[in-house]
C-alpha positions as CSV (number, residue, x, y, z in Angstrom):
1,X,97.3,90.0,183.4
2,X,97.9,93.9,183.5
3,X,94.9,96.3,183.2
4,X,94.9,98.2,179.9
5,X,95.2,102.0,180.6
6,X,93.7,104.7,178.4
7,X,95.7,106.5,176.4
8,X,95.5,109.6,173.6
9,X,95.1,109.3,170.0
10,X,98.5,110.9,168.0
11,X,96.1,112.3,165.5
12,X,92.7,113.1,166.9
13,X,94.0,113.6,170.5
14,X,90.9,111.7,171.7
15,X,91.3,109.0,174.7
16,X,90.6,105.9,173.9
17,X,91.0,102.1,175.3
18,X,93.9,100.4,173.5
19,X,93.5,96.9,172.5
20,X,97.4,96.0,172.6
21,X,100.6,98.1,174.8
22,X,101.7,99.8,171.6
23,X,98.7,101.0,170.0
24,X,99.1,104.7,169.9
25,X,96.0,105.8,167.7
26,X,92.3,105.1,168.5
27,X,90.7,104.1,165.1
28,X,91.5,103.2,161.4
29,X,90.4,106.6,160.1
30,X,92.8,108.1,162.3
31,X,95.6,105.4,161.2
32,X,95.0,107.1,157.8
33,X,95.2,110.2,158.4
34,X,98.1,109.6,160.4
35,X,100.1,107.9,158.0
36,X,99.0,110.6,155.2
37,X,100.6,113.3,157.5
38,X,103.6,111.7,158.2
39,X,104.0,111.1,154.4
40,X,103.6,114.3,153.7
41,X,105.8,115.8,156.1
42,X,109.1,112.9,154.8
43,X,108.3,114.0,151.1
44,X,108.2,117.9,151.9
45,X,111.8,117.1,153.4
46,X,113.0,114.7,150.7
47,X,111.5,117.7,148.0
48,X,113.7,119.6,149.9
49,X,117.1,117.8,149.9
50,X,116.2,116.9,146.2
51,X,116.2,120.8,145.2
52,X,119.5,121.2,147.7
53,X,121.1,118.5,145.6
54,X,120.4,119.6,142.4
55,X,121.4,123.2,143.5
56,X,124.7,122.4,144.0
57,X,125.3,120.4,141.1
58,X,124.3,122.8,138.8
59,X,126.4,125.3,141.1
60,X,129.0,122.7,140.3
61,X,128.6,122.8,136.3
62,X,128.8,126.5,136.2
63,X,131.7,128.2,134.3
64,X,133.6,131.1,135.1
65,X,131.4,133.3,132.7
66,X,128.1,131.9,134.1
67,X,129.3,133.7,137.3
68,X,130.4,136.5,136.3
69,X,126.8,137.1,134.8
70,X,125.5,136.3,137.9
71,X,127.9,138.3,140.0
72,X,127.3,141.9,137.3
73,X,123.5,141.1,138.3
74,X,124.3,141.4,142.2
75,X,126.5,144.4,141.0
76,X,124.3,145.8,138.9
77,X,121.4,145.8,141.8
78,X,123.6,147.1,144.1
79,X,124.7,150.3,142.0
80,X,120.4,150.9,141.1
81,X,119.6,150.6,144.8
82,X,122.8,153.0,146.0
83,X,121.4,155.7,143.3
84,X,117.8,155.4,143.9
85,X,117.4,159.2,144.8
86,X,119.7,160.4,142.4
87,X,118.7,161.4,139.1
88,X,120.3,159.9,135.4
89,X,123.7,160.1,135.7
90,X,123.8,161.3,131.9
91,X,120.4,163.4,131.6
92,X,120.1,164.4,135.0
93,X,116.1,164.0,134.4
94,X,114.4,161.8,137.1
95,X,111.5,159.9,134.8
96,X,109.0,157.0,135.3
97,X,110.8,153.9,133.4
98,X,113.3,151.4,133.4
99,X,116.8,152.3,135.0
100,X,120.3,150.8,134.4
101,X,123.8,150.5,135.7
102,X,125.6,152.5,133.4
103,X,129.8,152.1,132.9
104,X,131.4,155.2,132.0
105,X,133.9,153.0,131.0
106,X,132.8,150.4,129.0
107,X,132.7,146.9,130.3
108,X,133.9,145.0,126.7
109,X,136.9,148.0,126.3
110,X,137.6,148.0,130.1
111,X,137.0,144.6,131.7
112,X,139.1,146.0,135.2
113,X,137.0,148.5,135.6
114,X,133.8,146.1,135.4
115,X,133.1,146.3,139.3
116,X,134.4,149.5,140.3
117,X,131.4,151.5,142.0
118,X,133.0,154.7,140.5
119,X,132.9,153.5,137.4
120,X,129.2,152.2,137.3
121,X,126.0,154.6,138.4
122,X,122.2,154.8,137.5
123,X,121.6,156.0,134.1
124,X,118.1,156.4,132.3
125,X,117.3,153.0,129.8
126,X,117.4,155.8,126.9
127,X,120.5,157.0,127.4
128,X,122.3,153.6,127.9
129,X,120.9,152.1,125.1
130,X,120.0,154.8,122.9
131,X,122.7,156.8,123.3
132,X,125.4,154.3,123.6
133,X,125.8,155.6,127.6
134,X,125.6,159.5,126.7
135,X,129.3,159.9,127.4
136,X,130.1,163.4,127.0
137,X,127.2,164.2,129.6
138,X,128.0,161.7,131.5
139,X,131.7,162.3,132.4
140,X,130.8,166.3,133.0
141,X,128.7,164.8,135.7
142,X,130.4,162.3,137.2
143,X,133.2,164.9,137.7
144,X,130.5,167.1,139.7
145,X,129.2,163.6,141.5
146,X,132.8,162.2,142.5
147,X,135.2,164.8,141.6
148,X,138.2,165.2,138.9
149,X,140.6,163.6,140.3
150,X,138.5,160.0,141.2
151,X,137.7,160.6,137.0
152,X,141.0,160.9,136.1
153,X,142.1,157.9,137.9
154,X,139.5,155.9,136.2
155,X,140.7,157.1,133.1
156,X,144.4,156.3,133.7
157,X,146.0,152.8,133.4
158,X,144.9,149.3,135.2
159,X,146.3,146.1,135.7
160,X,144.3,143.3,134.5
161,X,141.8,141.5,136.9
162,X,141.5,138.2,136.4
163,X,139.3,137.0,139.4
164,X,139.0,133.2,140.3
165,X,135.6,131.4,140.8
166,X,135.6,131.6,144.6
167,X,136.3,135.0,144.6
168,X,133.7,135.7,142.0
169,X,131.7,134.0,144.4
170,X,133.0,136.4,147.5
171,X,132.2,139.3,145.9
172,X,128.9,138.5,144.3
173,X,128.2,137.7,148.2
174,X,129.1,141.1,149.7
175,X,127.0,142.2,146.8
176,X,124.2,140.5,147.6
177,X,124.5,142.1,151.4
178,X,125.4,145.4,150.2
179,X,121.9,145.3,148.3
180,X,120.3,144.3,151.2
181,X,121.2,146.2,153.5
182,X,120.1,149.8,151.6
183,X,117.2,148.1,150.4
184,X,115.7,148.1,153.9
């Protein structure tokens, strides 16, 4: 018969005398407390896959509107975050309060122009909402903030755009970077 060697508790990390080969902690506390932190440790990963799962089935369930919501979010960031320092695009007056991404042109009467940058820049809550966008003020400074000609263009015909899920999904991405990025 073999000599038992010592060996060291898993969970305490105390030595201790084993009574069999494949004994690998010293006591029943230990056992216990063992067994609580590997249960712990399988459910924080099973939590984990479970939230992964259900993630991409709703991803799945989505429609094409629910991401363009999402995607004129990520846009909408983005446009804040580029025009942080600047003042209200309408107003010009730099004020303590909510900000938005203003369209010059609207979104409902110009759906192609929904995510072009020089369409879209920060404008003051009141004159968004209160003013219905402040157009007159805003176009005579947009022209001084991007010029006549970039206006004009904006104001001239566009085809349709009619963007697919996965590029939704592309550009709501590059977005998302964009954002991060300047917000550093």
């Amino acid at each position: 018969m073999q000599s038992r060697k010592p060996k060291t508790c898993r969970q305490c990390k105390a030595e201790f005398m084993p009574w069999n080969s494949t004994q690998t902690i010293c006591s029943q506390p230990c056992a216990i407390e063992h067994a609580r932190a590997l249960g712990t440790k399988r459910q924080a990963k099973s939590r984990k896959a479970q939230r992964i799962s259900v993630m991409v089935r709703k991803n799945a369930l989505k429609t094409r509107s629910q991401w363009l919501k999402e995607l004129q979010q990520q846009f909408n960031r983005y446009t804040r975050i580029r025009d942080d320092k600047d003042p209200c695009i309408s107003c010009q007056r730099h004020h303590e309060g909510q900000y938005h991404a203003g369209h010059y042109l609207t979104v409902g009467g110009h759906p192609e122009l929904r995510f072009n940058e020089d369409n879209c820049h920060k404008q003051c809550s009141a004159c968004n909402n209160h003013l219905s966008g402040n157009i007159a003020a805003f176009r005579i400074n947009l022209v001084k903030k991007i010029g006549l000609e970039r206006v004009e263009s904006l104001e001239g015909p566009h085809d349709p755009l009619k963007l697919t899920i996965d590029e939704i999904k592309e550009i709501k991405a590059k977005y998302r970077e964009m954002a991060k990025e300047l917000d550093q």
